[in-house]
C-alpha positions in Angstrom: 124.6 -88.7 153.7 122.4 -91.7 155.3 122.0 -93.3 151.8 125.8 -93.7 151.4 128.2 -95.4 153.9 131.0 -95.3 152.1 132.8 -91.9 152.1 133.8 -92.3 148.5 130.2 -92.0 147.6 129.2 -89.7 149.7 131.7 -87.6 148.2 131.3 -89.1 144.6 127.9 -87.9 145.0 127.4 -84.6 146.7 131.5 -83.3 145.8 132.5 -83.4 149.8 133.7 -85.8 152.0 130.9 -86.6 154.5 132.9 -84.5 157.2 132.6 -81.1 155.7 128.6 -82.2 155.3 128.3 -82.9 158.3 130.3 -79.4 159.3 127.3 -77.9 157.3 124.6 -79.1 158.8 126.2 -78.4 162.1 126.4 -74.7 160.8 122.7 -74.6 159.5 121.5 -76.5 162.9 122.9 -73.3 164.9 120.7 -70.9 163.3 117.0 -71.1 165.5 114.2 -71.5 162.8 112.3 -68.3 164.2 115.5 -66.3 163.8 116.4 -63.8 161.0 120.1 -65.1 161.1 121.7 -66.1 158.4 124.9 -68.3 157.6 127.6 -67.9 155.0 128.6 -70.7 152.7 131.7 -70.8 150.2 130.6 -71.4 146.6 132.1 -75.1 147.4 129.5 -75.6 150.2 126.9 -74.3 148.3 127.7 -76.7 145.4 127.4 -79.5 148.3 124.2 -78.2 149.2 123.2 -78.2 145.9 124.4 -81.2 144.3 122.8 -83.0 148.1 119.4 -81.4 146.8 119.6 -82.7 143.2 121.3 -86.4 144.5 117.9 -86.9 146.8 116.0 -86.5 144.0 117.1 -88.9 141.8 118.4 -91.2 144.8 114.7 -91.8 146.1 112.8 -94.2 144.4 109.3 -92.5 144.5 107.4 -89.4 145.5 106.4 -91.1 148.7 110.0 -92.1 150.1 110.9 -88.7 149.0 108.8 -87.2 151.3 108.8 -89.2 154.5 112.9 -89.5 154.0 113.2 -86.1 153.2 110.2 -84.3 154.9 109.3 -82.0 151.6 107.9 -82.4 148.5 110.3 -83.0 145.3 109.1 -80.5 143.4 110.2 -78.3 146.2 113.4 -79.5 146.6 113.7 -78.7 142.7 112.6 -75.5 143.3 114.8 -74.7 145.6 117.9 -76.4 143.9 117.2 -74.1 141.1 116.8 -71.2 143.4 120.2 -71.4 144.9 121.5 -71.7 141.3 119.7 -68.7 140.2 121.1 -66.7 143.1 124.6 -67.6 142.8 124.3 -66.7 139.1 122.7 -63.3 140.2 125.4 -62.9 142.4 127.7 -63.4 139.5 126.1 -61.2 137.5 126.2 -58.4 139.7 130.3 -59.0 140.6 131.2 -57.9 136.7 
């Protein structure tokens, strides 16, 4: 959200206004790190999430601004972006 000021883009770019990312992160910030909880997410949130992921990876300009900006590794957040996609598709799977 930092890299855009401009709703439009922020939206443009991650498919939600910078409101209901902001409700998301607010959600996600509740849960203690050390805790076994867990938070539910609407497939629209989770494409947020998702499309945030795979924006900051193309958005920062080298491995190194990645990381400090970002605090992981980009092959991480790849990882993990494809991760959520191959659980949603599970999920999916396992609806039919």
């Amino acid at each position: 959200m930092e890299a855009h000021d401009e709703d439009t883009m922020t939206e443009l770019c991650t498919g939600s206004p910078r409101r209901e990312l902001e409700n998301i992160t607010k959600e996600v910030g509740h849960v203690p790190e050390n805790a076994s909880g867990t938070c539910t997410f609407t497939l629209r949130q989770l494409h947020s999430i998702y499309a945030s992921i795979t924006h900051a990876v193309v958005a920062l300009p080298s491995e190194e601004a990645f990381h400090i900006r970002i605090g992981f590794y980009r092959e991480n957040a790849i990882a993990l972006a494809n991760s959520m996609k191959s659980a949603v598709q599970d999920c999916m799977r396992s609806d039919l």
